[in-house]
C-alpha positions in Angstrom: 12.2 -3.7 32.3 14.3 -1.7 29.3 11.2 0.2 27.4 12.0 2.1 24.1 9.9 5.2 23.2 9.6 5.1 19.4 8.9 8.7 17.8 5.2 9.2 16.9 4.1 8.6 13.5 2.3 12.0 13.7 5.8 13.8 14.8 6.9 12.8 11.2 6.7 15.2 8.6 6.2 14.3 4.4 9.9 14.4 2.5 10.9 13.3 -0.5 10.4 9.1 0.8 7.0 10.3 0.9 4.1 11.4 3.5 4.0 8.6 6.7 0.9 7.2 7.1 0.8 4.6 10.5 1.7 1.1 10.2 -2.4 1.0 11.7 -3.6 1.8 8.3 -1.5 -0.1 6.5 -2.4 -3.2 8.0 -6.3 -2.7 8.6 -8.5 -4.9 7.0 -11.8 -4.7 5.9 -11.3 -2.6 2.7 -11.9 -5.1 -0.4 -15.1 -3.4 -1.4 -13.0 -0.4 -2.4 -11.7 0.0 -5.9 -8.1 1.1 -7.0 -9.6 4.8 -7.2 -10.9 5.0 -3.6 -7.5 3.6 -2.5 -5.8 6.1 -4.2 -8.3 8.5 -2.7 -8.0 7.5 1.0 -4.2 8.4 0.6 -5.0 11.7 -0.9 -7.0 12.7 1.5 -5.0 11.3 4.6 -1.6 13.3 3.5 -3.5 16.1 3.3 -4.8 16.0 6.8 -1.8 14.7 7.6 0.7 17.9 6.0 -1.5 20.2 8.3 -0.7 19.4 11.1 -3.9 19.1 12.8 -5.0 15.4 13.1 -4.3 15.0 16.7 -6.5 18.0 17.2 -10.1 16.5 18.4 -13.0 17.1 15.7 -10.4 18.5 13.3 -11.9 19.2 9.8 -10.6 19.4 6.8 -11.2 20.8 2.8 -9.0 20.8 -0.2 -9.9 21.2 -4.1 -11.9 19.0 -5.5 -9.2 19.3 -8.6 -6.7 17.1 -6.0 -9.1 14.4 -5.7 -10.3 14.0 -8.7 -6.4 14.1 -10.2 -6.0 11.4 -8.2 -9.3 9.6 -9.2 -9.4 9.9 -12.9 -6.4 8.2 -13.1 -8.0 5.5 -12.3 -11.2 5.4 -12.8 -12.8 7.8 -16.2 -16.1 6.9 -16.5 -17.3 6.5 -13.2 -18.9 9.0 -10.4 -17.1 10.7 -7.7 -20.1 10.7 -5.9 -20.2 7.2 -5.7 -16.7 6.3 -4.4 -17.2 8.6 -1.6 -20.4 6.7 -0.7 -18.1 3.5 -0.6 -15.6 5.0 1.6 -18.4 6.3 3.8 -20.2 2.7 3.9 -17.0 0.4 4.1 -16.1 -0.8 7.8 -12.7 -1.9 8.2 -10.8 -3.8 11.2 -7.8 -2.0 12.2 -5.3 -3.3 15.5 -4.1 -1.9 18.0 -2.3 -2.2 21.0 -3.9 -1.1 24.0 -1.7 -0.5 26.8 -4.7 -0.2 29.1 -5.5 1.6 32.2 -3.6 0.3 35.7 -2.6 -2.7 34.0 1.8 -3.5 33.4 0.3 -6.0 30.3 -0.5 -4.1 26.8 -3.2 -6.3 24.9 -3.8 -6.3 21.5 -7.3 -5.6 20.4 -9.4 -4.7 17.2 -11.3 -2.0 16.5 -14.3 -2.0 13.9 -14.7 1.5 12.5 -15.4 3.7 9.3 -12.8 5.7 7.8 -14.1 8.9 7.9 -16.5 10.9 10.0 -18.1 12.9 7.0 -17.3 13.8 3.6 -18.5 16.7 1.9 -18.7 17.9 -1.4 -19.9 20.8 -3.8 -22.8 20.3 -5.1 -21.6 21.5 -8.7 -18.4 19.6 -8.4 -17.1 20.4 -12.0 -16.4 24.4 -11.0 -13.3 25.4 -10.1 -13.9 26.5 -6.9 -15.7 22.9 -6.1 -13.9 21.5 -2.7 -14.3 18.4 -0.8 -14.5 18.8 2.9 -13.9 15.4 5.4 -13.5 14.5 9.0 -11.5 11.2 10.3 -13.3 9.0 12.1 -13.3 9.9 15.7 -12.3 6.0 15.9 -9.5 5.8 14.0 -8.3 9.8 15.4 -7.1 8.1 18.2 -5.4 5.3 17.1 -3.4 7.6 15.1 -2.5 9.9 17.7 -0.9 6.9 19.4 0.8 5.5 16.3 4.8 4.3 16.5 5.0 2.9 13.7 4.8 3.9 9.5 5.8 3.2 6.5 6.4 6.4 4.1 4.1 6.7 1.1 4.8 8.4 -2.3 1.4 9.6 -3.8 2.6 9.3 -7.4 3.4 6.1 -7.2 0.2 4.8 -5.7 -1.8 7.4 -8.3 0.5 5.3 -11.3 -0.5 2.0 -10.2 -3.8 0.3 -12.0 -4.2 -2.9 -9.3 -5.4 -2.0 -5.9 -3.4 -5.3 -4.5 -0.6 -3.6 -6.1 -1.4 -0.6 -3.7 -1.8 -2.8 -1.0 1.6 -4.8 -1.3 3.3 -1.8 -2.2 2.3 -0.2 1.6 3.3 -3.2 3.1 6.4 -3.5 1.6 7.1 0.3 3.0 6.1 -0.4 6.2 8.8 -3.2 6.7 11.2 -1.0 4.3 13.7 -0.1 7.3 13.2 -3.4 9.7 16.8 -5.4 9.9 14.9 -8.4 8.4 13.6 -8.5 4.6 11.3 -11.4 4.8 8.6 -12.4 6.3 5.7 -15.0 6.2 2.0 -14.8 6.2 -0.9 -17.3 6.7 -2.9 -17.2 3.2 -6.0 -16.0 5.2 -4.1 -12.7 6.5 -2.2 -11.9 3.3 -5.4 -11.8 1.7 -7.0 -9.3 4.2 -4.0 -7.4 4.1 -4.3 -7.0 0.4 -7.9 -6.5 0.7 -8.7 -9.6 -1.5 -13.2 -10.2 -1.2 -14.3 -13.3 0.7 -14.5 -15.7 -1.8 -12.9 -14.3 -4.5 -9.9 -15.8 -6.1 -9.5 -19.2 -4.1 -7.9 -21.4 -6.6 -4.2 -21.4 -6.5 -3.5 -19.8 -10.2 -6.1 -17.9 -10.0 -5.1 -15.9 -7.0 -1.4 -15.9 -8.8 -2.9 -14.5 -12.3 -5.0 -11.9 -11.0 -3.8 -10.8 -7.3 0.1 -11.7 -7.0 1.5 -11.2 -10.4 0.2 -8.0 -11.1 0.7 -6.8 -7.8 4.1 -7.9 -8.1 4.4 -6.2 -11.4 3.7 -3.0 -10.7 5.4 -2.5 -7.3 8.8 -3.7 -8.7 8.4 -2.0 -11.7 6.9 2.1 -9.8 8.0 1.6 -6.6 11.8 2.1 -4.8 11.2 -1.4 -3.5 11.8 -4.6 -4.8 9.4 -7.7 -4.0 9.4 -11.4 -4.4 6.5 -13.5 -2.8 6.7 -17.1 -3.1 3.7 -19.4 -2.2 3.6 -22.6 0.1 1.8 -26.1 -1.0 2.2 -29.3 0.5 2.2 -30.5 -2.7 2.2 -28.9 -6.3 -1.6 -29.6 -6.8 -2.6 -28.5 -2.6 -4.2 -25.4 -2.2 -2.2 -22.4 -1.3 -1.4 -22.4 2.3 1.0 -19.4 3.3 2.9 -17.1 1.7 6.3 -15.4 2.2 7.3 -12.1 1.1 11.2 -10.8 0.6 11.8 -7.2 -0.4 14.9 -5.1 -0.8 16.0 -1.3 -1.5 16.4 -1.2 -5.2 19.8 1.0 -6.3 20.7 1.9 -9.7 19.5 1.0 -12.7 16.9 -0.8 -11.2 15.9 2.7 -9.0 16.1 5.0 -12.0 14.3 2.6 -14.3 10.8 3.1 -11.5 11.5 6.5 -11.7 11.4 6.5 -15.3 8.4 5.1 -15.7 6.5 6.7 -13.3 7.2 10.5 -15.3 6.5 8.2 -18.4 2.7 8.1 -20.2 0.2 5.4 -18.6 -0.2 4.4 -21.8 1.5 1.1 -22.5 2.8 1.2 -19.2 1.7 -2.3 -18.1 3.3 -3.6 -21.3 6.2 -2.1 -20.7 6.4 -3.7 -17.5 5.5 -7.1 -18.8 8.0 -6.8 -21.1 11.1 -5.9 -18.8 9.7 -8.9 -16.6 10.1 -11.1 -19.6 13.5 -9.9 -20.5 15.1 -10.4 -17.0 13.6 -13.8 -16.0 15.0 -14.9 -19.9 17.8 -14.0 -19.7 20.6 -12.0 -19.0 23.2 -11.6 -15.4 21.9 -13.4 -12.5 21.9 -12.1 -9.3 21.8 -13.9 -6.3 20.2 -13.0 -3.1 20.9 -14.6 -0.1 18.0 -12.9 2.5 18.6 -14.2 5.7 16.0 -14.0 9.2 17.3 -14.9 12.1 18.5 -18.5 11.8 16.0 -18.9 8.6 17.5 -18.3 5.6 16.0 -18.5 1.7 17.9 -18.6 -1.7 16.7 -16.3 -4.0 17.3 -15.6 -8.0 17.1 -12.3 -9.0 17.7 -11.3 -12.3 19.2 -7.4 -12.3 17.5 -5.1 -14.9 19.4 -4.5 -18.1 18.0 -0.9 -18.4 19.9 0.1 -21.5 19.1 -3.4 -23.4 15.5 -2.8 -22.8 15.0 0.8 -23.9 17.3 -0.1 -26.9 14.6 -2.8 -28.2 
């Protein structure tokens, strides 16, 4: 039996694509109590760990500024306590898979762990002094699982920090963990692709609902920050049924459509999600078609894509 030996995700060092954090992560569930902030936070604090070189060191600790953190934080998040999201990252148990290759055994099974995040997190006690530094451990769970990870999808910090929806953070790591597979689409089971956005039990379970307030702003704000492009379309026996599945196309963006998300992202929060509404509007009324033909395996789906008249839109 032919066995390919993929580079370790910890062998991989943070460019300009952004740091790579293992396709593990990405795909955990478990996380829906966490806010966009904590998200955001979680990242921070894994490059971090990551850039040193020292998670697959056993017990490693770690400490940056608490400036970094709460850069990150603020941006999402101005009124409410530091204190308080690390207590939430602390508390929150999430479900991550793995594939355990086991011990004497020529059959790798796939298993799931239940874990925290991290092992500690500590902070100043004045934490609005310069010198005020957070100090954290991973989770001698999850330590592991990294160490062993193949697989990641690169990250940019400032594009998770710009986004406001922590679905959009979600989607926007998924799409980057598929970013460089030969196949652009893929489909979900509505149970998974709502813990793998981190969606709460319960929350959201009518059809336009779960469109108003998960998809289409998630959608949003990864095509318009991101160097991705994303289309999910929903399944339904029937235009009234209850969502069923869901399947999810993304593509490199080029051009106009890459400088535009770069734009954006050095441009003010303020008005930003406006902004993006408004370019939305202006492509899907108007304006050169473009069609995508995205094709997986023998399964193929039409797509309309309506390319970004960059120039048009700043003009107005």
């Amino acid at each position: 039996m032919l066995v390919i030996l993929m580079s370790r995700t910890l062998e991989q060092h943070t460019n300009l694509d952004g740091f790579p954090k293992p396709g593990e992560m990405i795909g955990m569930t478990g996380a829906h109590a966490l806010e966009a902030c904590e998200r955001a936070m979680v990242n921070v604090l894994y490059q971090h760990a990551h850039d040193s070189g020292r998670l697959g060191e056993p017990g490693a600790e770690w400490e940056i500024p608490l400036s970094e953190l709460r850069e990150a934080y603020s941006k999402h998040e101005n009124n409410g306590r530091i204190r308080d999201s690390l207590a939430r990252l602390m508390n929150v148990l999430v479900e991550v898979r793995y594939i355990d290759l086991g011990a004497g055994s020529d059959e790798p099974e796939e298993r799931v762990r239940i874990m925290g995040i991290f092992r500690f997190l500590d902070i100043s006690a004045k934490e609005f002094t310069k010198r005020a530094t957070i100090r954290y451990g991973i989770s001698p769970d999850l330590a592991p699982i990294i160490e062993k990870s193949r697989r990641w999808g690169r990250i940019k910090a400032e594009v998770v920090c710009a986004m406001t929806s922590k679905y959009a953070m979600a989607l926007y790591e998924m799409v980057q963990l598929r970013a460089n597979m030969h196949r652009c689409i893929e489909s979900f089971s509505i149970e998974d692709f709502r813990n793998q956005l981190g969606v709460p039990p319960g929350a959201y379970e009518r059809g336009n609902n779960f469109m108003q307030f998960v998809i289409d702003p998630a959608v949003l704000e990864v095509n318009g920050l991101s160097d991705m492009g994303v289309q999910i379309e929903v399944k339904r026996k029937h235009a009234r049924a209850r969502i069923e599945g869901v399947t999810m196309a993304w593509w490199k963006k080029t051009g106009r459509d890459f400088r535009s998300a770069r734009q954006e992202i050095d441009r003010s929060k303020i008005g930003r999600m406006a902004r993006l509404r408004g370019r939305a509007e202006a492509i899907s009324g108007g304006g050169k078609g473009l069609q995508l033909l995205i094709e997986d395996g023998g399964a193929s789906m039409l797509t309309a894509v309506q390319e970004l008249e960059l120039e048009k839109v700043a003009a107005e």
